[in-house]
C-alpha positions as CSV (number, residue, x, y, z in Angstrom):
1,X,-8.9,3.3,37.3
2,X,-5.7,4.2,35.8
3,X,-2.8,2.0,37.7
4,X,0.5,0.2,36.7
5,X,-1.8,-3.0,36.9
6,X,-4.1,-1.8,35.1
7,X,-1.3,-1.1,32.0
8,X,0.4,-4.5,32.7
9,X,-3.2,-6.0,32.4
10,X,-4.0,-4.1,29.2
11,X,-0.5,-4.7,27.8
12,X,-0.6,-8.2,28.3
13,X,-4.7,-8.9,27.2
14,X,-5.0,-6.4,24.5
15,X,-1.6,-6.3,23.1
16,X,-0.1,-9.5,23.7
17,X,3.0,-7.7,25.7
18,X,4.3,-9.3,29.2
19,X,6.6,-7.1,31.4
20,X,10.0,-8.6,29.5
21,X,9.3,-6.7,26.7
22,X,11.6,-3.8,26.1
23,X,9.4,-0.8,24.8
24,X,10.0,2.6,23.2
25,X,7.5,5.1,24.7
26,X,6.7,8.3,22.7
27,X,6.3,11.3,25.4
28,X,5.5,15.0,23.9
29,X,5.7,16.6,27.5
30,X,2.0,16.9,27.5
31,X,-0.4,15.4,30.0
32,X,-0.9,12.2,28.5
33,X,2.2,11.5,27.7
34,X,3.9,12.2,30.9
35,X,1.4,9.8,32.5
36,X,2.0,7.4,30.2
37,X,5.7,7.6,31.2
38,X,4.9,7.8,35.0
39,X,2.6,4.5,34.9
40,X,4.9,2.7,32.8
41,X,7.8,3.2,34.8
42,X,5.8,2.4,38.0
43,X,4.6,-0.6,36.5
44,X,8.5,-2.2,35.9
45,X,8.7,-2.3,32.1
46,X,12.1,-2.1,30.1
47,X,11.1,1.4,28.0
48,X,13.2,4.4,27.0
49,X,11.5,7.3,25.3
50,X,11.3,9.4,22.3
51,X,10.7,12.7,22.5
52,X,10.5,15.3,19.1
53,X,11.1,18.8,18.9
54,X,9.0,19.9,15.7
55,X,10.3,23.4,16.4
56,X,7.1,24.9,15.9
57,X,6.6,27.0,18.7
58,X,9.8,28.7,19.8
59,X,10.7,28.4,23.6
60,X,7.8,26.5,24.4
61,X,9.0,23.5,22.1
62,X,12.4,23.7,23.8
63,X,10.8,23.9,27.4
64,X,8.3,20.9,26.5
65,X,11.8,18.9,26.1
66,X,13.6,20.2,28.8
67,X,10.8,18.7,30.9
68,X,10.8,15.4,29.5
69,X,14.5,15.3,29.8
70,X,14.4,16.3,33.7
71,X,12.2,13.3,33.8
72,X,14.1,10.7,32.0
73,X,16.7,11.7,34.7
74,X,14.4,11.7,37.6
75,X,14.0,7.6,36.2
76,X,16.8,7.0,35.3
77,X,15.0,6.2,31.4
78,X,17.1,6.7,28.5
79,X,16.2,9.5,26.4
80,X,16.2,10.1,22.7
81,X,15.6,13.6,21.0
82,X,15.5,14.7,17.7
83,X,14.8,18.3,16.4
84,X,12.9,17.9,12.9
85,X,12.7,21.3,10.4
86,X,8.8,20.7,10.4
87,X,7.9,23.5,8.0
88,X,10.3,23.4,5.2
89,X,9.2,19.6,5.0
90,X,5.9,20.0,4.6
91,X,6.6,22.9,2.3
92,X,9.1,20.7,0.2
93,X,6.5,17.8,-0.2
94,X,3.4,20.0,-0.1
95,X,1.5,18.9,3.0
96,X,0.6,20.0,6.0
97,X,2.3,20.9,9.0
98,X,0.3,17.9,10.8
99,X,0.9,15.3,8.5
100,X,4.6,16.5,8.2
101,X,5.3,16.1,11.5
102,X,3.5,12.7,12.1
103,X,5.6,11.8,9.0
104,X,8.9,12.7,10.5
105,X,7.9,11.4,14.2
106,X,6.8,7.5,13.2
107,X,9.9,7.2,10.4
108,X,11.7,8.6,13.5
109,X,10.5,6.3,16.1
110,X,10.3,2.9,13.9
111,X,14.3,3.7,13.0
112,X,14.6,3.8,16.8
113,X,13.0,0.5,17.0
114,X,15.3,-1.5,14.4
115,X,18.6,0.8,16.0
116,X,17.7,-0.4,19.6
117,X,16.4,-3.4,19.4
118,X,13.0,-2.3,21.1
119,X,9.7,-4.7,20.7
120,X,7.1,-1.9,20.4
121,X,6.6,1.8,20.4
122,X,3.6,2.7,22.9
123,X,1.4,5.9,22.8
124,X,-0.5,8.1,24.6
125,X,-3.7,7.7,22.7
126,X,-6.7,7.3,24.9
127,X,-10.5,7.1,24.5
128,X,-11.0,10.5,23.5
129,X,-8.6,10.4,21.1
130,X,-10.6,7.8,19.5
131,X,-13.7,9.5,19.5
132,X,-12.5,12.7,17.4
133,X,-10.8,10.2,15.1
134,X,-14.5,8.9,14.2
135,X,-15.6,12.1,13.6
136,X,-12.5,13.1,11.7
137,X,-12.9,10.2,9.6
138,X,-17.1,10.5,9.5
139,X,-16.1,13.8,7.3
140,X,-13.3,12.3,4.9
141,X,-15.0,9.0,4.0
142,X,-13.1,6.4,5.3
143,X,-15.4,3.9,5.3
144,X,-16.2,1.3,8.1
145,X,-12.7,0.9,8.8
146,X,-12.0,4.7,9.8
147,X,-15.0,4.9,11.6
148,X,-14.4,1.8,13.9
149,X,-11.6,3.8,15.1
150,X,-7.8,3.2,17.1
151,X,-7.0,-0.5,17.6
152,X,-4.8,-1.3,20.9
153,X,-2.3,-2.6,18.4
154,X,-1.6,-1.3,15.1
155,X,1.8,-3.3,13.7
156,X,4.8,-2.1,16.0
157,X,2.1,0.9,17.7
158,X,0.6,-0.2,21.0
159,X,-2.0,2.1,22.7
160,X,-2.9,0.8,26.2
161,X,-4.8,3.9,27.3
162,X,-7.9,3.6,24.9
163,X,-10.3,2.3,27.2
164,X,-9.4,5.4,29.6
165,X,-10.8,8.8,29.4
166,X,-9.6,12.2,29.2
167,X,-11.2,12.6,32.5
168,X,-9.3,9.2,33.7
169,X,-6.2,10.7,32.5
170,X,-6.5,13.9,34.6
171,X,-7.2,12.5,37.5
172,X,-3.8,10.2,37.4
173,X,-2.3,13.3,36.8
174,X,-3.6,15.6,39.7
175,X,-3.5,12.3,42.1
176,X,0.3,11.7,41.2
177,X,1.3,15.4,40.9
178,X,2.6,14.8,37.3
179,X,4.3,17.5,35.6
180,X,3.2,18.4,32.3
181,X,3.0,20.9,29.5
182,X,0.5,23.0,28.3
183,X,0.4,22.8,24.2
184,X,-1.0,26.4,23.6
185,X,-1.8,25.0,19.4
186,X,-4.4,22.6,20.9
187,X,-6.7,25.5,21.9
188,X,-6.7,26.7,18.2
189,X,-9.5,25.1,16.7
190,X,-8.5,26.2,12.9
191,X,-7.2,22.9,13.2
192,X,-9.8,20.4,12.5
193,X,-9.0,17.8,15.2
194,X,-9.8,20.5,17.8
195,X,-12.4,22.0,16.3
196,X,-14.2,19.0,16.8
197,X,-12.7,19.1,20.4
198,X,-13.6,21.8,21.6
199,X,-16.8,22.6,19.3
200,X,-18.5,19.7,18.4
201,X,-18.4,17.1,21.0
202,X,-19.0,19.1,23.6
203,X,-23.1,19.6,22.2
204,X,-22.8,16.0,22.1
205,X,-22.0,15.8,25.2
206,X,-24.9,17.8,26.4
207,X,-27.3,16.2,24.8
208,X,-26.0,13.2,26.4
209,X,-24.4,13.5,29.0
210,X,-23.1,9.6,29.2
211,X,-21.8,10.1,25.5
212,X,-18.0,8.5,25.8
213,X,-19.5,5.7,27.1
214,X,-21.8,5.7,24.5
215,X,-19.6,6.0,21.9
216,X,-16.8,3.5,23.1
217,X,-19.9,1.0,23.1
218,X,-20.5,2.0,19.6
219,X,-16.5,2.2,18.3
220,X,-16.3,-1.8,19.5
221,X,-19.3,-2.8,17.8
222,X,-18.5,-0.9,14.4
223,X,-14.7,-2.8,15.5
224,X,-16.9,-6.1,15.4
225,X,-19.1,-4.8,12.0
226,X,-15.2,-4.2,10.5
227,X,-14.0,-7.6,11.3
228,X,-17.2,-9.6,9.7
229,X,-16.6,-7.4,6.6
230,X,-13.1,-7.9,6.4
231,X,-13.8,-12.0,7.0
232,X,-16.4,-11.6,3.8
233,X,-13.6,-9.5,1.9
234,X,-10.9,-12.6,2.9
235,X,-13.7,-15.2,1.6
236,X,-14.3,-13.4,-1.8
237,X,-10.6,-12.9,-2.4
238,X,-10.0,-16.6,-2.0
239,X,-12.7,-18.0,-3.7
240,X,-12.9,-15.6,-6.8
241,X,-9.9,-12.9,-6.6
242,X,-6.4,-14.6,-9.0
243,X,-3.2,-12.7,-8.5
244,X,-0.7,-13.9,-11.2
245,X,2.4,-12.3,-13.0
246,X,2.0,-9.2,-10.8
247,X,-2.0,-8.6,-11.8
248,X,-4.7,-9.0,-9.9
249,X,-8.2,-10.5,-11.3
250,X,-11.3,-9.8,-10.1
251,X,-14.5,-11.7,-12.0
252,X,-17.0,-9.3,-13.1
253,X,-19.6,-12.0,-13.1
254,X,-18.9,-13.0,-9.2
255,X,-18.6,-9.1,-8.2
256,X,-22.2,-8.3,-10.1
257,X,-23.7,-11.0,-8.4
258,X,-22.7,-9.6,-5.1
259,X,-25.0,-8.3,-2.7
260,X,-22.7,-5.2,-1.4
261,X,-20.3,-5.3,-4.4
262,X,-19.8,-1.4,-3.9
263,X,-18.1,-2.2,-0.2
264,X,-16.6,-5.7,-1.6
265,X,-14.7,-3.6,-3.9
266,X,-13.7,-0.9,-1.9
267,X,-12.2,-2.8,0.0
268,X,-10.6,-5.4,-2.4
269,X,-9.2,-1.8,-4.1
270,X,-8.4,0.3,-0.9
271,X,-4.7,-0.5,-0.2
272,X,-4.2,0.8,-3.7
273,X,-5.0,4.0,-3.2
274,X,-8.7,3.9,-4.8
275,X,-10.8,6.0,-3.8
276,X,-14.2,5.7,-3.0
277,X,-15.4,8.0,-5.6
278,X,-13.5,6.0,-8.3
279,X,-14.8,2.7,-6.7
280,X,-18.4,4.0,-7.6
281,X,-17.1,4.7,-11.3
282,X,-16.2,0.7,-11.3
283,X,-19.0,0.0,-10.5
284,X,-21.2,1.9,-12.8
285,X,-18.6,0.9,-15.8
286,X,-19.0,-3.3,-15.2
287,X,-22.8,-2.7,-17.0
288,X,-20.5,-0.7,-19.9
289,X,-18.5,-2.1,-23.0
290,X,-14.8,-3.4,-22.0
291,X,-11.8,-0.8,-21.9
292,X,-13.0,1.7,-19.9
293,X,-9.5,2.5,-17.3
294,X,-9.4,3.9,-13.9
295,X,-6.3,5.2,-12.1
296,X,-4.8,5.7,-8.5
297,X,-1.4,7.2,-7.8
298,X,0.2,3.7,-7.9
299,X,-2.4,1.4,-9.6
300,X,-4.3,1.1,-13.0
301,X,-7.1,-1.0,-13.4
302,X,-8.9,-2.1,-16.6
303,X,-12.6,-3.3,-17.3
304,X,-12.0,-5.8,-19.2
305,X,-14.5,-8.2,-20.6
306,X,-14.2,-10.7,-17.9
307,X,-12.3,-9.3,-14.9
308,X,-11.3,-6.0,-13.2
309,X,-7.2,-6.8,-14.1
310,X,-5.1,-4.2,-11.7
311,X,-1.2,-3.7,-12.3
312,X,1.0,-1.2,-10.8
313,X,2.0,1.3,-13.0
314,X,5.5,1.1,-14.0
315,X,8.3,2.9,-15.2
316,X,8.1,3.1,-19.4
317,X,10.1,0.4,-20.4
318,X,12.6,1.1,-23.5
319,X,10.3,1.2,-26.5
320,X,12.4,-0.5,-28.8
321,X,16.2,-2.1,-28.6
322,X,18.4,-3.5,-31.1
323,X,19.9,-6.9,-31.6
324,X,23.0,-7.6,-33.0
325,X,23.9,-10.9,-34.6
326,X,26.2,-11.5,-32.0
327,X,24.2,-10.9,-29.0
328,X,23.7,-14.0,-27.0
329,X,21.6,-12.9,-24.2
330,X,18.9,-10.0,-23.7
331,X,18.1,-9.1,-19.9
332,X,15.6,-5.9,-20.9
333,X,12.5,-5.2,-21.4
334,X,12.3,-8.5,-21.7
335,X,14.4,-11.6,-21.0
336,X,15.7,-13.5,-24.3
337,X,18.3,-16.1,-25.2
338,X,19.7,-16.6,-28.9
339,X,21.8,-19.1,-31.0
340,X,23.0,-19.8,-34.4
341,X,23.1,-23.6,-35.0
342,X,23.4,-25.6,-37.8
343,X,20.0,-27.4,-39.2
344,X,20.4,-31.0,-38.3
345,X,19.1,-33.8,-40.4
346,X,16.1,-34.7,-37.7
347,X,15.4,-31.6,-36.9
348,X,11.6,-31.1,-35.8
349,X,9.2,-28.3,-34.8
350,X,9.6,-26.3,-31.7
351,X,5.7,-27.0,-30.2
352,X,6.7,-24.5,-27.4
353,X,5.5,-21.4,-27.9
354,X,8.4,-19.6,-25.8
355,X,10.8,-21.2,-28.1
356,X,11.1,-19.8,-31.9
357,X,13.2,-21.5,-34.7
358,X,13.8,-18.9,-37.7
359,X,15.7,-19.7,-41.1
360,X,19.1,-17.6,-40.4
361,X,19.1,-17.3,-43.7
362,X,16.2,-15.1,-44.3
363,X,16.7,-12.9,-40.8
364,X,18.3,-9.7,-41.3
365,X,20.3,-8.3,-38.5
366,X,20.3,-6.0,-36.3
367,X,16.5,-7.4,-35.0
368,X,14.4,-4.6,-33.6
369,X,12.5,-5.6,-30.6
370,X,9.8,-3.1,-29.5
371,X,5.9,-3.6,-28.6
372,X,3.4,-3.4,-31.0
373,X,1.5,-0.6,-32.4
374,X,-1.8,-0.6,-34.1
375,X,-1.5,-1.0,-37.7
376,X,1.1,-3.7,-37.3
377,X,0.6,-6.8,-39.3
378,X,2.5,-10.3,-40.2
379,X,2.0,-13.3,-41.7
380,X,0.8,-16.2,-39.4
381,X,2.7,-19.4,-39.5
382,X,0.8,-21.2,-41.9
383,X,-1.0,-18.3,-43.6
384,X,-0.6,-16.8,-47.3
385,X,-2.4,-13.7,-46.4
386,X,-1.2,-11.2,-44.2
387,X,-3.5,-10.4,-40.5
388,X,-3.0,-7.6,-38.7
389,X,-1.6,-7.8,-35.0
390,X,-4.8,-6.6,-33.8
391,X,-7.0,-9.0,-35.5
392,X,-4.8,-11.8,-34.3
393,X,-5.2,-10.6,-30.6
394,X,-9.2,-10.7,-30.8
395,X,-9.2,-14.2,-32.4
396,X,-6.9,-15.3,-29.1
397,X,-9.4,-13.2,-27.5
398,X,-6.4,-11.5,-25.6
399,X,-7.4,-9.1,-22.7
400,X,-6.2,-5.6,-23.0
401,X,-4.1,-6.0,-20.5
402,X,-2.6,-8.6,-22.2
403,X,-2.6,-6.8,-25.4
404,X,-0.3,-4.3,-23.7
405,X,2.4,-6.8,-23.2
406,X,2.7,-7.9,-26.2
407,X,6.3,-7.6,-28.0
408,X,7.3,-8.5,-31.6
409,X,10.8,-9.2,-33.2
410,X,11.1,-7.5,-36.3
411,X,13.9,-7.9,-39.1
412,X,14.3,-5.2,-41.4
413,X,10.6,-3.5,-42.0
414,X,9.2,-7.4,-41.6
415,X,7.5,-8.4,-38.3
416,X,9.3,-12.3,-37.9
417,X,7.8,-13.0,-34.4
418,X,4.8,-12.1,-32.1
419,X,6.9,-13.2,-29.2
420,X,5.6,-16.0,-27.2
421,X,2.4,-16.3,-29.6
422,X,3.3,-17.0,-33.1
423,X,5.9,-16.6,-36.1
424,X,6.1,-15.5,-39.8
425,X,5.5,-17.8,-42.1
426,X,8.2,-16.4,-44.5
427,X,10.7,-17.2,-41.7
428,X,10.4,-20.4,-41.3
429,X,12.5,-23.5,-41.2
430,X,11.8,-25.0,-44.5
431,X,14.2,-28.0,-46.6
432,X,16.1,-25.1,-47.9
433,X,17.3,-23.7,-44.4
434,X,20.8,-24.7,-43.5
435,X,21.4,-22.7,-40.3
436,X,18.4,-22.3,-37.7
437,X,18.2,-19.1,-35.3
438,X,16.5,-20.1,-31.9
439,X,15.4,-17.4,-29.4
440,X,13.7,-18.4,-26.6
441,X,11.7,-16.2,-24.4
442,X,12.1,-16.6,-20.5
443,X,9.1,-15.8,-18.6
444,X,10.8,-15.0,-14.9
């Protein structure tokens, strides 16, 4: 089954690749890999190879790349190889040997991409490849998106053998006398991946004994289940789902009314780093009262009383900074411009709320900008009686989120702004004030 017209038909249907394509093949010296090279090079293609030396097992890492090297020569391929300190990565960053080295190998290999000028990277990755992946992912939780398995194309990642067998692949092989390496860590099933190799697909595969094709028929209808969900995700996102000033809102009301809100939101939530545990604690919280706050490694969200608001989680900003009477311009934490100017004679009202007028007379320099704290009060424009910050923010029936953004001018031990919202009364412009401070507040 296996051919060079068979990967030019592939290439071209499945990937959307014709034979002027110049391609960056990843070959490991193994069986597949050295196929994949042989087929590709029969079949005409523009390609040079990568080839990594994890250094993980002594002379048989260096005689995995002496083969691939005496076959880049035997084509006439160019040939790039990179020796990678495998372990004292993962031990730096605290992962595994696996996910270290498929760490170093695609940064690797999509450098070689933007360096070279190459239009793809293509793998070895066939059918049964694809099958312990399910499984894999069956015992992490991925959802329907792990368990539909390998796509042909994944961004710059092209995998033309997926349709083919192990079986496919070895006969190529033994009809084409390819050379090819043995990796003796594959037989060691404390690794997961081949402990479901060599341990549990084989019962599978007696009880039935068609069971790949069984189970590629079943990876490209859960493919097809993934692509109905993810056309249902796109439709709630447009309709319902507002991303403004680097938030993102989700209705509670439009989410509760949902049939499979659970998988809605998993899926609104997956990209930043939710998992599905914590998408169950959502969940159960939209029924609770509002301020309830789940976390991912990059990502906070907040039940709020109308949405699910999510933000990145940022650096602290400074918590306070000082303003001298000469300062013009303020680029951080946020952006403000200031001037002195003398009260003219038809001077009126700023309406905007981004644009404060203060009697210079009564400010007291240096201003302290900082957030506000609980406790904090001020005078409302307008007001005799003093309200606290907190107060205020429920009668604009702020969200939390917005609560946290919140930053207030202060002169001397006197709040004389609630930027953006509303200033002291016992600052402003009155038929006494001669000179007028303006600040305005950019929102950019």
């Amino acid at each position: 089954m296996l051919s060079p017209l068979y990967i030019q038909k592939i290439l071209e249907k499945e990937c959307g690749i014709d034979i002027s394509a110049k391609l960056l093949l990843t070959v490991s010296g193994g069986m597949d890999s050295m196929v994949l090279l042989d087929v590709m090079q029969r079949a005409g293609y523009t390609i040079e190879v990568a080839h990594c030396n994890f250094n993980l097992r002594g002379s048989e890492s260096d005689g995995d790349e002496q083969l691939v090297r005496e076959q880049c020569d035997r084509y006439r391929v160019k040939l790039h190889v990179k020796a990678f300190n495998t372990k004292e990565y993962a031990s730096e960053r605290g992962i595994s040997i696996e996910m270290a080295a498929r760490d170093l190998r695609y940064e690797w290999f999509h450098s070689l991409l933007e360096e070279r000028g190459l239009d793809a990277m293509v793998t070895a990755h066939h059918g049964d490849d694809a099958v312990e992946t399910f499984f894999l992912n069956l015992t992490r939780g991925t959802g329907i998106r792990g368990l539909s398995g390998m796509k042909f194309v994944s961004g710059k990642v092209l995998r033309p053998l997926l349709e083919l067998s192990r079986a496919d692949i070895e006969e190529y092989a033994s009809e084409n006398n390819i050379n090819y390496r043995h990796d003796s860590s594959n037989d060691e099933v404390k690794h997961l991946r081949n402990k479901v190799r060599h341990e549990i697909i084989p019962v599978f595969k007696e009880m039935n004994p068609s069971f790949f094709n069984t189970m590629t028929a079943n990876l490209k209808r859960l493919a097809e289940v993934e692509d109905l969900l993810e056309s249902e995700v796109q439709r709630f996102r447009d309709e319902s789902v507002v991303e403004e000033y680097g938030r993102v809102l989700i209705p509670l009301m439009r989410l509760e009314e949902h049939p499979q809100k659970s998988a809605l939101l998993y899926e609104i939530l997956r990209p930043y780093g939710f998992s599905p545990k914590i998408i169950g604690d959502i969940i159960r919280s939209i029924y609770g009262i509002p301020g309830k706050q789940f976390y991912s490694k990059t990502h906070r969200l907040i039940r709020d009383r109308f949405n699910l608001i999510l933000f990145e989680i940022m650096e602290t900003a400074d918590e306070e900074i000082y303003i001298d009477s000469d300062v013009k311009t303020v680029d951080k934490p946020v952006k403000l411009e200031l001037r002195i100017f003398k009260k003219p004679s038809d001077y009126k009202f700023s309406t905007d709320p981004l644009i404060a007028h203060f009697d210079a007379g009564m400010v007291e320099f240096p201003l302290l900008l900082r957030k506000w704290k609980q406790g904090d009060s001020f005078r409302p424009l307008g007001m005799k009686g003093f309200k606290k910050l907190s107060d205020f923010f429920t009668d604009l029936k702020l969200s939390i989120a917005d609560k946290e953004e919140v930053w207030v001018l202060q002169s001397g031990d006197d709040i004389m702004w609630v930027a953006g919202m509303r200033i002291d009364d016992r600052f402003k412009i009155t038929s006494r004030t001669k000179d007028i401070l303006e600040i305005k507040l950019k929102n950019e």
